[in-house]
mmCIF file of the N, C-alpha and C atoms, coordinates in Angstrom:
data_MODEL
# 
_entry.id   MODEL 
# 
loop_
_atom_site.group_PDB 
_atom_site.id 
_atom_site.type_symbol 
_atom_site.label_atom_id 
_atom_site.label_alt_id 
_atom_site.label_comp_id 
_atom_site.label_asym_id 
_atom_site.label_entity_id 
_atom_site.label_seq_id 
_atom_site.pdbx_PDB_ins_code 
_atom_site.Cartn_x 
_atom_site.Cartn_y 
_atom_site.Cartn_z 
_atom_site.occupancy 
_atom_site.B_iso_or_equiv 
_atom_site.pdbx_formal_charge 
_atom_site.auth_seq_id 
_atom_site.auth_comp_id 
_atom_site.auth_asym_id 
_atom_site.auth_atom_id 
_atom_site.pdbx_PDB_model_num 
ATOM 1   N N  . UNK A 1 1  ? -135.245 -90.875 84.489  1.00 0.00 ? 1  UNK A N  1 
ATOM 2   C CA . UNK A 1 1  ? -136.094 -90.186 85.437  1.00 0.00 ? 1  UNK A CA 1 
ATOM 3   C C  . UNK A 1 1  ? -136.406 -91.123 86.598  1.00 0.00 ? 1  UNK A C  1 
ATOM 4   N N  . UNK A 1 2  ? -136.293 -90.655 88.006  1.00 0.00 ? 2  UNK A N  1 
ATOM 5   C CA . UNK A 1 2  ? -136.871 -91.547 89.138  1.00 0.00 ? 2  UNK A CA 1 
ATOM 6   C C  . UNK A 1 2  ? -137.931 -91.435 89.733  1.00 0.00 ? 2  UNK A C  1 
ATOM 7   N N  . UNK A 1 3  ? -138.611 -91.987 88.748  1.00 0.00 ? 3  UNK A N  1 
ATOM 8   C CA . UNK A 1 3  ? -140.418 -91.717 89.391  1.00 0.00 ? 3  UNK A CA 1 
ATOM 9   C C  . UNK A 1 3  ? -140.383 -93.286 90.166  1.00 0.00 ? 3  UNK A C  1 
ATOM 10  N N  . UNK A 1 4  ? -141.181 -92.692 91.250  1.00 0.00 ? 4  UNK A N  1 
ATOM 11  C CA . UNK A 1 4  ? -141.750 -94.518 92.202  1.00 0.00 ? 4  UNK A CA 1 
ATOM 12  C C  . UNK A 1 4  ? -142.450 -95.117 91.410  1.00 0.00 ? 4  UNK A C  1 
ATOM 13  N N  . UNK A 1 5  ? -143.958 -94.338 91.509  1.00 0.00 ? 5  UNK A N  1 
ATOM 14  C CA . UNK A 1 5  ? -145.210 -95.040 90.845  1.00 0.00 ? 5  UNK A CA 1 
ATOM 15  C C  . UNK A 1 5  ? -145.608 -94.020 89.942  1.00 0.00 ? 5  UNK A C  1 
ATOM 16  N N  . UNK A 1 6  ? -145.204 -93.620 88.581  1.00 0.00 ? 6  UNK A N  1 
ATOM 17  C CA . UNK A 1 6  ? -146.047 -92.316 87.756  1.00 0.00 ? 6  UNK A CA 1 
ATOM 18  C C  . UNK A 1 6  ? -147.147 -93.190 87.316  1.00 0.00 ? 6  UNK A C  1 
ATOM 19  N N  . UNK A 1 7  ? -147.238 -94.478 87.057  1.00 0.00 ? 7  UNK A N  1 
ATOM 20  C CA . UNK A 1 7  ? -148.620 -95.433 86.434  1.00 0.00 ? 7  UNK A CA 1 
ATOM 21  C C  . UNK A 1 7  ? -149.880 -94.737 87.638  1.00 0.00 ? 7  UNK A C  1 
ATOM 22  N N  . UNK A 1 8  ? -149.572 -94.120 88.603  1.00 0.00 ? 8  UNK A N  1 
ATOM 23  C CA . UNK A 1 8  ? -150.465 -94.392 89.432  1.00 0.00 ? 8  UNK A CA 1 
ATOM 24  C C  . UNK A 1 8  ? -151.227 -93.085 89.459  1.00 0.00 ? 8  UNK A C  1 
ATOM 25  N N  . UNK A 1 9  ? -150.028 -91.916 89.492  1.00 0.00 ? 9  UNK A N  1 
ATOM 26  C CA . UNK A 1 9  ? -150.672 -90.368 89.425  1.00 0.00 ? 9  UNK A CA 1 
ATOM 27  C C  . UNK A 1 9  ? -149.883 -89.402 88.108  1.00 0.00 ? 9  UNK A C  1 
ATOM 28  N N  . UNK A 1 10 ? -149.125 -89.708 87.512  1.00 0.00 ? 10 UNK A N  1 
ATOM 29  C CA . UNK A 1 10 ? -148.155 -88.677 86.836  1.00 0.00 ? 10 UNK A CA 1 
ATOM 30  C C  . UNK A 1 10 ? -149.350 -89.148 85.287  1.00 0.00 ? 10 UNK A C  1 
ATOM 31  N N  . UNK A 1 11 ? -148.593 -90.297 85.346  1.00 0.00 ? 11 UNK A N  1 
ATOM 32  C CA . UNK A 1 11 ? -149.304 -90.326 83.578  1.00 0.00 ? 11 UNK A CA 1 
ATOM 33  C C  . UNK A 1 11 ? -151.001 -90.191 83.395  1.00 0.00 ? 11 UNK A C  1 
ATOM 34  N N  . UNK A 1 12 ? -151.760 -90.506 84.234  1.00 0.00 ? 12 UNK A N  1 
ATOM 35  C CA . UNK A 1 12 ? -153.152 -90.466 84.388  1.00 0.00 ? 12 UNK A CA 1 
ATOM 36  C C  . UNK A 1 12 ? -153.159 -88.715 84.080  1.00 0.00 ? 12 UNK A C  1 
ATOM 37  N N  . UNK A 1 13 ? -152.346 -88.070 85.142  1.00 0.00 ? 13 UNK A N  1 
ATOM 38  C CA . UNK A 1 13 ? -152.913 -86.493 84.778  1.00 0.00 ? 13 UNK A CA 1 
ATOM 39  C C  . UNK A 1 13 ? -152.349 -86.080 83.526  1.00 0.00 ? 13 UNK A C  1 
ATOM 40  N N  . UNK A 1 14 ? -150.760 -86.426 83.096  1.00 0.00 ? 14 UNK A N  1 
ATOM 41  C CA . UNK A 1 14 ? -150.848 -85.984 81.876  1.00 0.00 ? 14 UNK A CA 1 
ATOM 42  C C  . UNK A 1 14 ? -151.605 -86.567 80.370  1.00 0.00 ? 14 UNK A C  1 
ATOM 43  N N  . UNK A 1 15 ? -152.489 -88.093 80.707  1.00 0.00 ? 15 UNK A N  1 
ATOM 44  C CA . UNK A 1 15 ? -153.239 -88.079 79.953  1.00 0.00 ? 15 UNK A CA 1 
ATOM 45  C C  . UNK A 1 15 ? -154.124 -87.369 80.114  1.00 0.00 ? 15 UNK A C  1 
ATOM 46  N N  . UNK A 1 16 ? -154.814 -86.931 80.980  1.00 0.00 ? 16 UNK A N  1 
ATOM 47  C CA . UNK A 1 16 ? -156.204 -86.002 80.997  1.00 0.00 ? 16 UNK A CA 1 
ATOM 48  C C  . UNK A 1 16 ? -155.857 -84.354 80.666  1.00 0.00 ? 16 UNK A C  1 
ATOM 49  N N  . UNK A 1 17 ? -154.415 -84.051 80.498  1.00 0.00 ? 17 UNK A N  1 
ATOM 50  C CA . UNK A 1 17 ? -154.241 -82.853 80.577  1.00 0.00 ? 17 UNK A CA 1 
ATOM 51  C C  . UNK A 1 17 ? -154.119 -82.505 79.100  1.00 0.00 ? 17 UNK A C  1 
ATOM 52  N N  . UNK A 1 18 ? -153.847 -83.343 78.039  1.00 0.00 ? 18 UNK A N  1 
ATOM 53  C CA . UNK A 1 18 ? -153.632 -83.974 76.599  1.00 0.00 ? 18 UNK A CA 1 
ATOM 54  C C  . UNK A 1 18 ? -154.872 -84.037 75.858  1.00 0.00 ? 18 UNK A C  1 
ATOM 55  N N  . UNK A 1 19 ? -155.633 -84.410 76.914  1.00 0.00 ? 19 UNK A N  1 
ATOM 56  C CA . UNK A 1 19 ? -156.873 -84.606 76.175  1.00 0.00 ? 19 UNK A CA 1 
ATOM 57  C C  . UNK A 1 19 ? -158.393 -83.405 76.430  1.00 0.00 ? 19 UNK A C  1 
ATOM 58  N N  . UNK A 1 20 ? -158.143 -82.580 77.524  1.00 0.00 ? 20 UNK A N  1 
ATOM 59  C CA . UNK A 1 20 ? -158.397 -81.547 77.625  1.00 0.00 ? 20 UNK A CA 1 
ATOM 60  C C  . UNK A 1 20 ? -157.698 -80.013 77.140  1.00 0.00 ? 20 UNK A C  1 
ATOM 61  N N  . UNK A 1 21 ? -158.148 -79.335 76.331  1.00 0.00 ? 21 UNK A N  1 
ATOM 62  C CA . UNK A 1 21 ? -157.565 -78.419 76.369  1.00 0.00 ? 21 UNK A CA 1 
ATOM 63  C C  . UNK A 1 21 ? -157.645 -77.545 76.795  1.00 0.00 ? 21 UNK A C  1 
ATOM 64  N N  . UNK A 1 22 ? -157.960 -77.344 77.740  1.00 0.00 ? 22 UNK A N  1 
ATOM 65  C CA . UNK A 1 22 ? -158.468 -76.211 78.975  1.00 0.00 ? 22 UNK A CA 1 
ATOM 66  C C  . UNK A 1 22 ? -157.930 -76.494 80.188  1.00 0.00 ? 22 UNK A C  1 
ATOM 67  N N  . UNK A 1 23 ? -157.142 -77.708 79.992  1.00 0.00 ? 23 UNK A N  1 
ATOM 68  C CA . UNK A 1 23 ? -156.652 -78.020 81.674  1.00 0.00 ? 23 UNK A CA 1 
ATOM 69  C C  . UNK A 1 23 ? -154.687 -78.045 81.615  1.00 0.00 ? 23 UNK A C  1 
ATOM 70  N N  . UNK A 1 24 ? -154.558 -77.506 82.938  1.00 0.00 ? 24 UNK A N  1 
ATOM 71  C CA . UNK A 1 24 ? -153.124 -77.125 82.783  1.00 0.00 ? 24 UNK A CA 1 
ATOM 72  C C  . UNK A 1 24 ? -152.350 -78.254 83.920  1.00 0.00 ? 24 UNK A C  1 
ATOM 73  N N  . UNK A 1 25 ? -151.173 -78.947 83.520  1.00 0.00 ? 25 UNK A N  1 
ATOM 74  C CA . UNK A 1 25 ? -150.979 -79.861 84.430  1.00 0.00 ? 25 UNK A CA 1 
ATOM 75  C C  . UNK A 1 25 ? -149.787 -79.213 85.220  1.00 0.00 ? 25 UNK A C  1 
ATOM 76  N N  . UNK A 1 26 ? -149.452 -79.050 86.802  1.00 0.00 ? 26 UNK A N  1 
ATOM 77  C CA . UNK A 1 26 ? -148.882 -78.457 87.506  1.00 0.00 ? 26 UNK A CA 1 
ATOM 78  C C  . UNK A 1 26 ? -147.801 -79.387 87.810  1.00 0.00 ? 26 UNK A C  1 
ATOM 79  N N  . UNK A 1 27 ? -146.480 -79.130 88.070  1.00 0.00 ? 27 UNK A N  1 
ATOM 80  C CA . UNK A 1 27 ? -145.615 -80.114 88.759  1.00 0.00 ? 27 UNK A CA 1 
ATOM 81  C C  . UNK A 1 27 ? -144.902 -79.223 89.899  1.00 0.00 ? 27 UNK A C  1 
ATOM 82  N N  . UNK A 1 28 ? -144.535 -79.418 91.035  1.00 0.00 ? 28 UNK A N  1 
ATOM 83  C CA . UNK A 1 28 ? -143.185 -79.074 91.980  1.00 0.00 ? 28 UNK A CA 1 
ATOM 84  C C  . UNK A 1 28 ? -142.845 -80.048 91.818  1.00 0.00 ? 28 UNK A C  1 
ATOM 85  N N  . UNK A 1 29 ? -141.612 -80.128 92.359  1.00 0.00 ? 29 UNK A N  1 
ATOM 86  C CA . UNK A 1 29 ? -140.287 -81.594 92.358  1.00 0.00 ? 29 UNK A CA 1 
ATOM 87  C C  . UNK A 1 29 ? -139.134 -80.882 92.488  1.00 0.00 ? 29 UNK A C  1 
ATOM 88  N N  . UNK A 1 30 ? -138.616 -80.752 94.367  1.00 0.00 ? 30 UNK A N  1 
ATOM 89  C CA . UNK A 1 30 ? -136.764 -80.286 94.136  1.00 0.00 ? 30 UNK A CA 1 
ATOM 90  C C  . UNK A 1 30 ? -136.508 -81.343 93.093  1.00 0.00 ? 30 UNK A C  1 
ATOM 91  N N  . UNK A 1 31 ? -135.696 -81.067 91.962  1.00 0.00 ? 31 UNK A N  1 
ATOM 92  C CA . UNK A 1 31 ? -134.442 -81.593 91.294  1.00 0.00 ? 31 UNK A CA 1 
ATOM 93  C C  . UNK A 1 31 ? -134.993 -82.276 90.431  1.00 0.00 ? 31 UNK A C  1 
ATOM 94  N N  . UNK A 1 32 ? -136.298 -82.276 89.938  1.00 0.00 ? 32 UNK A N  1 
ATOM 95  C CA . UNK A 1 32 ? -136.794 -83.164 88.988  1.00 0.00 ? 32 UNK A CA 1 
ATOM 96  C C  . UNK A 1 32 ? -138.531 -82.977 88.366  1.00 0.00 ? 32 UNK A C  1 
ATOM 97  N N  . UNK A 1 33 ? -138.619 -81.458 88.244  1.00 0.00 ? 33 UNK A N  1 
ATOM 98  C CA . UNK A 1 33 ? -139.847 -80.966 88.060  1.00 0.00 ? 33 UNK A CA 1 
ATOM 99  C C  . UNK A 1 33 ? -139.874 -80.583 86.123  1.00 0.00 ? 33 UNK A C  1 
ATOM 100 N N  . UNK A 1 34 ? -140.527 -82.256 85.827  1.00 0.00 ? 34 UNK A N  1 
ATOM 101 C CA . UNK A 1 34 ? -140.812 -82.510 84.209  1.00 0.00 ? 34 UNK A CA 1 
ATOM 102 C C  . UNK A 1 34 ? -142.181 -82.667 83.845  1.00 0.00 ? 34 UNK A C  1 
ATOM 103 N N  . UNK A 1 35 ? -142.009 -82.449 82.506  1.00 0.00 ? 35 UNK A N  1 
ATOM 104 C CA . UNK A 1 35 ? -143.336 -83.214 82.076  1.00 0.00 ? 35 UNK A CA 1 
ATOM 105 C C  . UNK A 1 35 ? -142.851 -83.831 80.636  1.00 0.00 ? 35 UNK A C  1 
ATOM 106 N N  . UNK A 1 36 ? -143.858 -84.423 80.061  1.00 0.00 ? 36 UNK A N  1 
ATOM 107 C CA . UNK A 1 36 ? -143.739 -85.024 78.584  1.00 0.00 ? 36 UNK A CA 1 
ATOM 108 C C  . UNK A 1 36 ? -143.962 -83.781 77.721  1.00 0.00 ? 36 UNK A C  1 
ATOM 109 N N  . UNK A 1 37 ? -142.904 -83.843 76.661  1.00 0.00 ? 37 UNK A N  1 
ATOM 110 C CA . UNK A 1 37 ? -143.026 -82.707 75.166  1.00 0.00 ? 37 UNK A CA 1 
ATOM 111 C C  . UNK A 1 37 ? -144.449 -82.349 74.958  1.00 0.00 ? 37 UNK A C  1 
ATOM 112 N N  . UNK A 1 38 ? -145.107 -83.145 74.994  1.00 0.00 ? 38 UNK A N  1 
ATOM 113 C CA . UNK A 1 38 ? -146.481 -83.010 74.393  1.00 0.00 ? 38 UNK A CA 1 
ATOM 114 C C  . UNK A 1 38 ? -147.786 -82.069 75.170  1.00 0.00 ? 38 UNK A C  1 
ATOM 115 N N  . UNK A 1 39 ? -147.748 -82.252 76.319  1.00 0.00 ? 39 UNK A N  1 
ATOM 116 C CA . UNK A 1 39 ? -148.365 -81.644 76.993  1.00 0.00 ? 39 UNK A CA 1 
ATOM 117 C C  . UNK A 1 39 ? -147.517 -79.819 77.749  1.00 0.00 ? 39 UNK A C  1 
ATOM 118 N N  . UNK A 1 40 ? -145.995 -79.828 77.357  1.00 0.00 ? 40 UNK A N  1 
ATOM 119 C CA . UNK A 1 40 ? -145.197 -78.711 77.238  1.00 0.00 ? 40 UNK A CA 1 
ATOM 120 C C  . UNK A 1 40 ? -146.092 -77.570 77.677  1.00 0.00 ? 40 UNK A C  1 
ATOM 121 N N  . UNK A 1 41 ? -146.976 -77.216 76.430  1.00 0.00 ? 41 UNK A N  1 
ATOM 122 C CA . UNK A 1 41 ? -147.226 -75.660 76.470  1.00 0.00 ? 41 UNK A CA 1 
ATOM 123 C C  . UNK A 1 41 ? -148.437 -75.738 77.565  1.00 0.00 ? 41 UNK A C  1 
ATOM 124 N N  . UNK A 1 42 ? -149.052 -76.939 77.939  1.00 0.00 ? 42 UNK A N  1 
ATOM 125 C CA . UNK A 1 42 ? -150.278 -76.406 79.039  1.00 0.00 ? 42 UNK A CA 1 
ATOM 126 C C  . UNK A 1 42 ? -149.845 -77.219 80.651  1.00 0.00 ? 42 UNK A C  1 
ATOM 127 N N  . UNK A 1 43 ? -148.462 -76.765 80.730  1.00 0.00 ? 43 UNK A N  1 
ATOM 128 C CA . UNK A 1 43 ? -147.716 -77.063 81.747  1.00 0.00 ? 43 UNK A CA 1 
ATOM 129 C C  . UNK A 1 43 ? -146.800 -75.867 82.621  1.00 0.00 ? 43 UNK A C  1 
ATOM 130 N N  . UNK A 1 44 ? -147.135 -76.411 83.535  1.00 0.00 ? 44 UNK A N  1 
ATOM 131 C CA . UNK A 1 44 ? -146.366 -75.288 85.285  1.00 0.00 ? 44 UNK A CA 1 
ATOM 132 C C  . UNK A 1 44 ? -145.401 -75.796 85.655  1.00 0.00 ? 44 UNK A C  1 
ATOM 133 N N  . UNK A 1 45 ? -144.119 -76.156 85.556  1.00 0.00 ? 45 UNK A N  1 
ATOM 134 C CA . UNK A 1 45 ? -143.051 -77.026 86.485  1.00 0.00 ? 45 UNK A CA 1 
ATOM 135 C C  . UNK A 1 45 ? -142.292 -76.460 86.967  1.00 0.00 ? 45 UNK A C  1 
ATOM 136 N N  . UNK A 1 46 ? -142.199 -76.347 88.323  1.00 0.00 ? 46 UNK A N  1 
ATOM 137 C CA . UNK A 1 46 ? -141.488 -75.938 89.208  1.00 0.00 ? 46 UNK A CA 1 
ATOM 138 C C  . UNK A 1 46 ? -140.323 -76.380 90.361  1.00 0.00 ? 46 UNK A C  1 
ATOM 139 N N  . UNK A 1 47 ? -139.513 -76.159 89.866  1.00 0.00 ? 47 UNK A N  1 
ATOM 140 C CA . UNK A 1 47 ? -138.198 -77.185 90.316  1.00 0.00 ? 47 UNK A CA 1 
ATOM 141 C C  . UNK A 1 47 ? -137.848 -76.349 91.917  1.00 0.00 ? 47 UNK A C  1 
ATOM 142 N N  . UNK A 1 48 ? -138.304 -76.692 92.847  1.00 0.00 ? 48 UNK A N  1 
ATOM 143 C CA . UNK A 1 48 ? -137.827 -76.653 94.219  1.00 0.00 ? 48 UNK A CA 1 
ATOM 144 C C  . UNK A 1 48 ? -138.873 -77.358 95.533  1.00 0.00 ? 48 UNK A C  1 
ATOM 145 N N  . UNK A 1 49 ? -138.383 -76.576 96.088  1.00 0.00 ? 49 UNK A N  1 
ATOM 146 C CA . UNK A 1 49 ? -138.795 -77.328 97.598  1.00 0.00 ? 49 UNK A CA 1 
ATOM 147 C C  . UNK A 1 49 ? -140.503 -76.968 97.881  1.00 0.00 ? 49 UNK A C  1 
ATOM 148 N N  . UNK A 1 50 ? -141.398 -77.824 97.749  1.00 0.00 ? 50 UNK A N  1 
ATOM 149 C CA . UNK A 1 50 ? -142.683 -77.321 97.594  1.00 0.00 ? 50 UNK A CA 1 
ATOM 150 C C  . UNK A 1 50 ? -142.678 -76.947 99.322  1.00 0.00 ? 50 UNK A C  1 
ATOM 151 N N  . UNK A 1 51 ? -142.518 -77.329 100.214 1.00 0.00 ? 51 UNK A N  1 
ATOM 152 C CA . UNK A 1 51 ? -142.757 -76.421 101.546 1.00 0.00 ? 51 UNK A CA 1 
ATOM 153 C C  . UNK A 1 51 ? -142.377 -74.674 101.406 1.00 0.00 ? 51 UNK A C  1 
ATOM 154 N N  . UNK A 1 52 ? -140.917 -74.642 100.862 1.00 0.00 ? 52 UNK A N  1 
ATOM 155 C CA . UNK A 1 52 ? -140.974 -73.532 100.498 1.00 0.00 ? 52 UNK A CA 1 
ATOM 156 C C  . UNK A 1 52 ? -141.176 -72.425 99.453  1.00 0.00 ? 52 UNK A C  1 
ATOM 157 N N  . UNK A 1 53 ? -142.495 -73.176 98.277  1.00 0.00 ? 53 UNK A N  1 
ATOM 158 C CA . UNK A 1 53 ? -142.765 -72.444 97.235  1.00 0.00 ? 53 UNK A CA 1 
ATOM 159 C C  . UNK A 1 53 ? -144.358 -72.050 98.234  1.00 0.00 ? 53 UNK A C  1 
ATOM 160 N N  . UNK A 1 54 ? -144.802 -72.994 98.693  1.00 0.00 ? 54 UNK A N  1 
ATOM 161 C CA . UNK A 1 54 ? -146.211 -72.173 99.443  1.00 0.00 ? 54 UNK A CA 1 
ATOM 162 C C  . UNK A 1 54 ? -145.793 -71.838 100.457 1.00 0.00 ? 54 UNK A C  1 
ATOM 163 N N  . UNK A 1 55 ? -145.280 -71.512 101.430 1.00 0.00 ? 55 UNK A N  1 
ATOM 164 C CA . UNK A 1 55 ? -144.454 -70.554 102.326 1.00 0.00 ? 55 UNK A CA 1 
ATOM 165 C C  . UNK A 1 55 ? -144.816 -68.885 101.448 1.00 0.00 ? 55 UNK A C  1 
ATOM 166 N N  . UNK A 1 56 ? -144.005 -68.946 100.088 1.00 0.00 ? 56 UNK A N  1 
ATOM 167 C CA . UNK A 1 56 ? -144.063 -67.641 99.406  1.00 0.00 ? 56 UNK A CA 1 
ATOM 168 C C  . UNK A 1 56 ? -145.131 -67.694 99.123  1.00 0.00 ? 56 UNK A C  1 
ATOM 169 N N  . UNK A 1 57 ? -145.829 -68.043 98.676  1.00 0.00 ? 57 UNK A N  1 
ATOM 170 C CA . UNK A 1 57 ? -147.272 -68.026 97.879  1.00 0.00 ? 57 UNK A CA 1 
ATOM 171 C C  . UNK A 1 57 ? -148.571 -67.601 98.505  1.00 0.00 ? 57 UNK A C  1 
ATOM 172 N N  . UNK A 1 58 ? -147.864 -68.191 100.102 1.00 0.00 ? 58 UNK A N  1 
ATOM 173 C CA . UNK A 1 58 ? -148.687 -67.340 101.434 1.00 0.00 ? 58 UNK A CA 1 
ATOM 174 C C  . UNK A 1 58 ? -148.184 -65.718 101.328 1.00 0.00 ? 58 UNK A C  1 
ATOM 175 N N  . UNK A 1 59 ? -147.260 -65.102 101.035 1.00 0.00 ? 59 UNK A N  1 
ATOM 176 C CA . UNK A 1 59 ? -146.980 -64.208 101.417 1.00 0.00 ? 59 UNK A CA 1 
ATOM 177 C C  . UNK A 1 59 ? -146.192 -63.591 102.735 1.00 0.00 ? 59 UNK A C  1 
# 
């Protein structure tokens, strides 16, 4: 996987998302929208171009 810095924002949210169970952790990423097994079922990942996923989302 080619994360820059996940120490800095990736793993922090999927620890808090692990340890809450009420909180859902979101990803966009063209070509690389993951998360860890564990946090799976309270996860959103969305593999494309985030300019043009809120473009649609505007309507």
């Amino acid at each position: 996987m080619g994360y820059n810095t996940p120490v800095i924002i990736k793993y922090p949210f999927w620890k808090v998302t692990a340890g809450n169970p009420f909180a859902v952790y979101a990803c966009i990423n063209y070509g690389e929208a993951v998360c860890p097994n564990w946090i799976e079922k309270q996860s959103v990942c969305i593999d494309g171009d985030i300019g043009v996923i809120l473009k649609s989302l505007r309507g």
